[in-house]
C-alpha positions in Angstrom: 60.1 9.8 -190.4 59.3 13.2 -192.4 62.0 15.6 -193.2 61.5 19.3 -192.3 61.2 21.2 -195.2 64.9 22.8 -196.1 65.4 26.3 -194.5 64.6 28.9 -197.3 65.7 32.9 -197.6 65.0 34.6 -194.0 62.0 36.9 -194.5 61.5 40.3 -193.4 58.6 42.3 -193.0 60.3 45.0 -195.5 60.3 42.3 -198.1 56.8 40.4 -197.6 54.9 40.4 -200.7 51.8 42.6 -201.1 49.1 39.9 -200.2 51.1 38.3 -196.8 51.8 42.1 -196.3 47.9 42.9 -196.2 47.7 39.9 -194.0 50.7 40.6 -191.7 48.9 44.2 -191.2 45.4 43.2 -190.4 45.8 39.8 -188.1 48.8 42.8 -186.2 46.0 45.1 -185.3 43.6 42.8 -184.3 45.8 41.0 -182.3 45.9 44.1 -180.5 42.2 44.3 -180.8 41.6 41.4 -179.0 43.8 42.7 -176.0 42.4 46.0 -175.8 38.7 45.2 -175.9 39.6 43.6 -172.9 40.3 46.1 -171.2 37.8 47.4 -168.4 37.4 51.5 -168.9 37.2 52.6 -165.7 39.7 50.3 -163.5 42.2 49.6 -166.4 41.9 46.0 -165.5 42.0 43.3 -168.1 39.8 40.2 -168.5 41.1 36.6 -168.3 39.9 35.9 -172.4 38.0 36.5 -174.9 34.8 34.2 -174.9 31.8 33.9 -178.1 29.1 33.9 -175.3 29.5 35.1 -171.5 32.0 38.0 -171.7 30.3 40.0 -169.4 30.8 37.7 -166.2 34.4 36.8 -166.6 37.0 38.5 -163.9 40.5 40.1 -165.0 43.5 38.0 -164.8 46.4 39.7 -164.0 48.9 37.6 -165.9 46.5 39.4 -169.0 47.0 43.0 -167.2 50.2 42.2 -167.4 49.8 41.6 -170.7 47.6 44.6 -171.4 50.5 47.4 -170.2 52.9 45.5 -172.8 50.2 46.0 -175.3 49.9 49.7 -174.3 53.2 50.3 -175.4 53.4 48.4 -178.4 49.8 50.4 -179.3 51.4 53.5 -178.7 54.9 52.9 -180.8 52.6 51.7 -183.9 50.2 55.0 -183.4 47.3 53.1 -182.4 46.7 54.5 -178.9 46.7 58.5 -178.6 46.1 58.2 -174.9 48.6 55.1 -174.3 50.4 56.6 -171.3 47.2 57.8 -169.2 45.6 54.3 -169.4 48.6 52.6 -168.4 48.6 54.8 -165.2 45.2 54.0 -164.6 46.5 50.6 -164.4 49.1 51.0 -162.7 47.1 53.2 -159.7 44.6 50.2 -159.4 46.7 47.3 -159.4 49.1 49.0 -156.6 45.9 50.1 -154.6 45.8 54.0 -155.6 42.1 53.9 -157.1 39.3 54.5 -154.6 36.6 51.5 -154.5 39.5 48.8 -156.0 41.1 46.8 -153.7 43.2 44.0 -155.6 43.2 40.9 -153.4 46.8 39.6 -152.1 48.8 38.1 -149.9 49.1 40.8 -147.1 52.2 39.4 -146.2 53.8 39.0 -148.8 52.2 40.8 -152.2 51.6 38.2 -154.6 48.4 38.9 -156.2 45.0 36.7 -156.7 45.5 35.0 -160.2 41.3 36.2 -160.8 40.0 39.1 -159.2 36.5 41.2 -160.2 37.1 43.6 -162.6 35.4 46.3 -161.1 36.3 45.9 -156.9 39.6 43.6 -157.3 37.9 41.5 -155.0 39.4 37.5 -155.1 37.2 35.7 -158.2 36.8 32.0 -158.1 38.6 31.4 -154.9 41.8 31.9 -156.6 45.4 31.5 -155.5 47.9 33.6 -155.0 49.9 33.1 -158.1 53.7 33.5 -158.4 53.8 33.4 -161.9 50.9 35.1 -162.7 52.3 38.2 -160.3 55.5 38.3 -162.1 53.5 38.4 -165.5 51.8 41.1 -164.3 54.9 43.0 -162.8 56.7 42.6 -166.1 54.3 44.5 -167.7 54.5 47.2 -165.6 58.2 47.4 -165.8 57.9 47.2 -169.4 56.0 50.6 -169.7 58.1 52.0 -166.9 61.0 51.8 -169.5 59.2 52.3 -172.4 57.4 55.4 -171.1 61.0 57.0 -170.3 60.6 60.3 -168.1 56.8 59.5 -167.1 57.7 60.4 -163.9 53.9 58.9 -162.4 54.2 55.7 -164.1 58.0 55.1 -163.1 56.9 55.6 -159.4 53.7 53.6 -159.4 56.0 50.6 -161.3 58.3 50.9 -159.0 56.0 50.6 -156.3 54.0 47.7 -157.7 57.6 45.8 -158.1 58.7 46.6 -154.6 55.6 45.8 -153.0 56.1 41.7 -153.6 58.7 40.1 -151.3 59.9 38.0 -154.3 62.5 36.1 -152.2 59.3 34.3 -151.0 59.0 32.3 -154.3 61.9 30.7 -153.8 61.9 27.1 -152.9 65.1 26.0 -153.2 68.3 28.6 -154.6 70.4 25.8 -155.2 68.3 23.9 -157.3 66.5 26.1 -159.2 63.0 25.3 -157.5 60.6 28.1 -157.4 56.7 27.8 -155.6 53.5 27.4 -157.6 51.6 29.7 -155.1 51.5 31.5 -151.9 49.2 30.9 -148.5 49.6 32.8 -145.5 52.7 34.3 -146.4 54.3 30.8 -147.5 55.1 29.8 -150.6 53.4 26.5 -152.1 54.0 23.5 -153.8 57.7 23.7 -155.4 58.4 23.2 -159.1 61.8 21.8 -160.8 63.2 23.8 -163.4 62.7 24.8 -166.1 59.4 26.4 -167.1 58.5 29.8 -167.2 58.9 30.3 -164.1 62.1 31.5 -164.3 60.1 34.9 -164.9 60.3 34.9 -161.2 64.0 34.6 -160.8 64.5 37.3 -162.9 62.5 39.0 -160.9 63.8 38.0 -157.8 67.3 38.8 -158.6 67.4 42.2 -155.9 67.6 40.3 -152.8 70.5 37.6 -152.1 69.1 34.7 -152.3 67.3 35.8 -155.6 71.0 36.1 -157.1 72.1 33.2 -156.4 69.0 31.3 -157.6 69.6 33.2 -161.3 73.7 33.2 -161.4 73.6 29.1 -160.6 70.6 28.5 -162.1 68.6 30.8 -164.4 71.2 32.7 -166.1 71.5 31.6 -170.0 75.6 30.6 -169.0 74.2 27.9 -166.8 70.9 26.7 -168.6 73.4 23.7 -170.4 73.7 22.1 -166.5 69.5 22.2 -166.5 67.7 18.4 -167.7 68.4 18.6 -171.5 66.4 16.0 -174.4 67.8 15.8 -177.8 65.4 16.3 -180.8 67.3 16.2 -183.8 70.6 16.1 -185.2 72.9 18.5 -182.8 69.8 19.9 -180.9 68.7 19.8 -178.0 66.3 21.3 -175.5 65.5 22.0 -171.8 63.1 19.7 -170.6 62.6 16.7 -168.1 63.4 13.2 -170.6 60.5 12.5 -172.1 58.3 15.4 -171.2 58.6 18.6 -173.6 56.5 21.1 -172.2 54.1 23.4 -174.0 55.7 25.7 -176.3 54.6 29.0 -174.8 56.7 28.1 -171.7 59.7 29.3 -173.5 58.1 31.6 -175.0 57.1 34.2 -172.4 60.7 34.4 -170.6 62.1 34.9 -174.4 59.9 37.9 -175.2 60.2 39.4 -171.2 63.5 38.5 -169.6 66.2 40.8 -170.9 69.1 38.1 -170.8 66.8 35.2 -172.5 66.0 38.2 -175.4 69.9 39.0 -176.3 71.6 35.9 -175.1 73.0 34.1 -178.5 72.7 30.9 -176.1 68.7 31.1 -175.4 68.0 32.0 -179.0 70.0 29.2 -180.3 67.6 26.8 -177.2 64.3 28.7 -178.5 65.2 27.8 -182.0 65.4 24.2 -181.1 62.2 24.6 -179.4 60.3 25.7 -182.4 62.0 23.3 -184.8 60.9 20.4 -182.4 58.0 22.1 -182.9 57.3 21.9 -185.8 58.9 18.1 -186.4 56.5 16.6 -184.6 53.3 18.1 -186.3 54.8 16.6 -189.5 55.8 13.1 -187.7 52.9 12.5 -185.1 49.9 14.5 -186.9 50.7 14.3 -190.6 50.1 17.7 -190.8 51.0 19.8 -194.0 54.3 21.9 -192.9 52.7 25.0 -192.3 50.5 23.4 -189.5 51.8 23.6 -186.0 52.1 25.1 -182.8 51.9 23.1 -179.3 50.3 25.8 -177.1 47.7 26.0 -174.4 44.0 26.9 -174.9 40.5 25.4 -174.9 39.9 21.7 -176.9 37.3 20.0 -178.1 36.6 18.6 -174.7 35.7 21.6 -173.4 38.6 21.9 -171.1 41.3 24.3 -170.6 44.6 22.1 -172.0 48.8 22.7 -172.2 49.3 20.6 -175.6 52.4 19.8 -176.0 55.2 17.7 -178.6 54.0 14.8 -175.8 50.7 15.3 -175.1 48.2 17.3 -177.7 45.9 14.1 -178.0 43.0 16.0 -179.8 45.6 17.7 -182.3 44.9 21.4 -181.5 47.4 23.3 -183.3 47.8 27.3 -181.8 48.9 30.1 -184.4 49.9 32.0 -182.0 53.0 29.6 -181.2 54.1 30.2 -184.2 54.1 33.8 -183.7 56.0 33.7 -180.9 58.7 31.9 -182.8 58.8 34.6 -185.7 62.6 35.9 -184.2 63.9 32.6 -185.0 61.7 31.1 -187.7 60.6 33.9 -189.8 59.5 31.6 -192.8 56.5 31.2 -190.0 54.8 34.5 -191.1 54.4 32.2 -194.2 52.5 29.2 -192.3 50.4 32.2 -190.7 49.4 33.2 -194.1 48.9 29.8 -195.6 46.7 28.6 -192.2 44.5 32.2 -193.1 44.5 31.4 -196.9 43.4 27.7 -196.6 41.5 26.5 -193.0 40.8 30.4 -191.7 39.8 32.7 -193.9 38.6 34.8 -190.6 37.8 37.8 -192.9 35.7 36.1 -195.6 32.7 35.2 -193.3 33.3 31.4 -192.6 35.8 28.4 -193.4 35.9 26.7 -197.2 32.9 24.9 -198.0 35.2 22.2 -198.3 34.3 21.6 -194.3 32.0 24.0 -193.3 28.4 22.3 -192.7 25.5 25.1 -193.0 24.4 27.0 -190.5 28.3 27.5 -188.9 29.0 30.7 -190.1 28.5 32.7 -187.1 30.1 30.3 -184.8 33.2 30.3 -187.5 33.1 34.5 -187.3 32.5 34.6 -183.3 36.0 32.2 -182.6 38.2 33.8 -185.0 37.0 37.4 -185.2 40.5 38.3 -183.9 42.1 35.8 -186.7 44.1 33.1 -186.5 42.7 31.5 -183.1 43.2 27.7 -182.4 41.9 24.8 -184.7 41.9 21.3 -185.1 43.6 19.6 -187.1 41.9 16.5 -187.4 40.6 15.1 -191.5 38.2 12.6 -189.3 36.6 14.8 -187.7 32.7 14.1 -188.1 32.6 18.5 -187.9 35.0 21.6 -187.4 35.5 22.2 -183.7 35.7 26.2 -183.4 37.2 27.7 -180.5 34.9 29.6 -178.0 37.7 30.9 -175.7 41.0 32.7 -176.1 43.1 33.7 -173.2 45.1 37.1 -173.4 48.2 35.2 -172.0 48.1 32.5 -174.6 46.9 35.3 -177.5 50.2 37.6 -176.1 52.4 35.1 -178.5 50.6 36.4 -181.2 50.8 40.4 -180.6 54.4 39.7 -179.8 55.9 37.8 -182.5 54.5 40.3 -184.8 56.0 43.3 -183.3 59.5 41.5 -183.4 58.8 40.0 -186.5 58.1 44.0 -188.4 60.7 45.8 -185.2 62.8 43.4 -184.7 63.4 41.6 -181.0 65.5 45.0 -179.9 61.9 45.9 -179.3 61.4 44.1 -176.3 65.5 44.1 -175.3 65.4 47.9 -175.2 62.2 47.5 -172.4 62.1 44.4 -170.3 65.4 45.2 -168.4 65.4 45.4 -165.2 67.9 48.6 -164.3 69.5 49.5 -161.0 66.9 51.5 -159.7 64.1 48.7 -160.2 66.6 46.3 -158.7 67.0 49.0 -155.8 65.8 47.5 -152.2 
């Protein structure tokens, strides 16, 4: 069994050296980039992902509209949007059903959103569901900007609106147990789901009607996450997780970065550290990876198919930079494997990969996949031929745009703007 490397000096972005520095600046805006060229100008709807070929015909996402508000305020704090506040009402009009020609498909009983809808009508895409999760991604980001844009008196009203127009209480399978549904038909929720995952997004969420509460105080709420399904994974640590079945890393990754009492509470940071450590242990142990190679996340293989890897199940050894991202707040030495995964396998600036393993004629492919930088790879020395990846979902890619605004702001960032105050809570 390999050792993890022994815990060295925490970094800070004030103290990065001059070359991870450069680095640190340029993968930050264009993980940005990647959101906002997403972005459809005239709805103020994001698509799903970025794809090489085929952008055109892919619908918005909201769980990555969601995402796009969040990256509206982050844009504006750093001074890269002038005009952050307009487009986020823009947004905000569409997705509650204020812009004339877009009607977002729903659940007209109950308000959780289509998962896929057209960019340009809001009209259902790919006969998708009505996604819980994917609504409360979305919502999240709009209650983000409500509290980051303090006093915009249009975008508080329209966020308010957006949150009060989903019957929440809806999603809840079972209070007692901490079971939450997958999806909604016909005003009923759909195939239940055990604790815990991130899901308990939607609890959060849910926490303004009664039976919300009680789901998060006995459930959800960091002072009861010990009584959830716990595996050990090294000396003194342990996770939340069904024995034997660690999920993908990004599933505690989004309720760290966008549920208030996950981002402060001493008790989830201590959990989310475990998470990345087990993290990285089992690149080292199960895919004799250097140490700066790792992060279980979900994306696009080989295969062609859309995969959750995980510490159980990443069979085609896919590791996601932007996992390690999202674990900057409690591994900072991370912004280091960033910089030596850029230095040595993706030189995304440089025009293609080491000659080492690049066969000719890949050098568009190899700028295409990571002109955003550090994308997915494989991680695989037998390998006939570098696999590059030809899709990058703005969920997955949020990781990446924020670790690195907690990494340089610290996670105060995101404490002072994902809390949900009275008056969202307000019935």
């Amino acid at each position: 069994m390999c050792a993890l490397p022994a815990a060295q000096v925490e970094l800070t972005y004030a103290a990065l050296s001059q070359p991870i520095r450069r680095f640190f600046d340029d993968q930050y805006r264009r993980a940005y980039q990647l959101i906002a060229d997403a972005r459809h100008p005239v709805t103020g709807l994001y698509r799903d992902a970025y794809v090489t070929e085929g952008l055109e015909e892919l619908p918005s996402s909201i769980a990555a509209t969601g995402v796009g508000l969040i990256a509206l305020a982050i844009a504006d704090f750093e001074g890269w949007e002038s005009k952050a506040s307009e487009k986020a009402v823009l947004t905000l009009r569409a997705m509650a059903g204020e812009l004339p020609g877009l009607e977002p498909a729903k659940d007209q009983v109950t308000g959780f959103f289509a998962h896929f809808m057209d960019m340009e009508t809001g009209a259902r895409f790919w006969d998708s569901e009505n996604s819980t999760i994917d609504t409360a991604l979305l919502v999240s980001g709009a209650l983000f900007v409500r509290e980051y844009f303090q006093g915009h008196r249009e975008i508080a009203r329209l966020a308010a609106k957006l949150y009060h127009s989903v019957q929440w209480q809806t999603a809840i399978a079972d209070a007692e147990k901490g079971e939450v549904f997958l999806r909604i038909e016909e005003g009923r929720g759909v195939a239940s789901l055990a604790p815990y995952n991130e899901y308990s997004l939607l609890a959060y969420l849910a926490r303004g009607t009664p039976e919300g509460s009680r789901l998060w105080q006995q459930v959800y709420s960091p002072e009861r996450l010990h009584l959830l399904p716990k595996q050990l994974v090294g000396p003194g640590r342990s996770i939340i997780c069904e024995e034997g079945n660690i999920p993908s890393s990004f599933v505690y990754q989004f309720p760290y970065y966008l549920v208030h009492e996950y981002t402060t509470s001493p008790i989830y940071n201590s959990l989310y550290a475990n998470i990345a450590f087990a993290d990285r242990r089992s690149w080292l142990e199960c895919h004799s990876a250097p140490t700066f190679v790792w992060g279980h996340g979900a994306g696009v293989t080989p295969t062609g198919f859309y995969h959750p890897d995980s510490i159980s199940d990443n069979p085609e050894h896919i590791a996601s930079p932007y996992i390690i991202a999202g674990f900057l707040p409690v591994y900072p030495q991370g912004i280091c494997d960033l910089y030596n995964i850029y230095r040595t396998i993706i030189p995304y600036d440089r025009g293609s990969a080491p000659q080492a393993v690049q066969p000719s004629g890949c050098e568009t492919r190899f700028q295409d996949a990571y002109k955003y930088g550090l994308s997915r790879f494989q991680y695989d020395p037998a390998a006939p031929c570098p696999w590059y990846p030809e899709h990058t979902a703005v969920i997955d890619w949020s990781s990446m745009l924020y670790g690195l605004t907690a990494f340089k702001h610290g996670t105060g960032f995101f404490a002072r703007h994902n809390k949900l105050d009275g008056l969202a809570l307000a019935s």
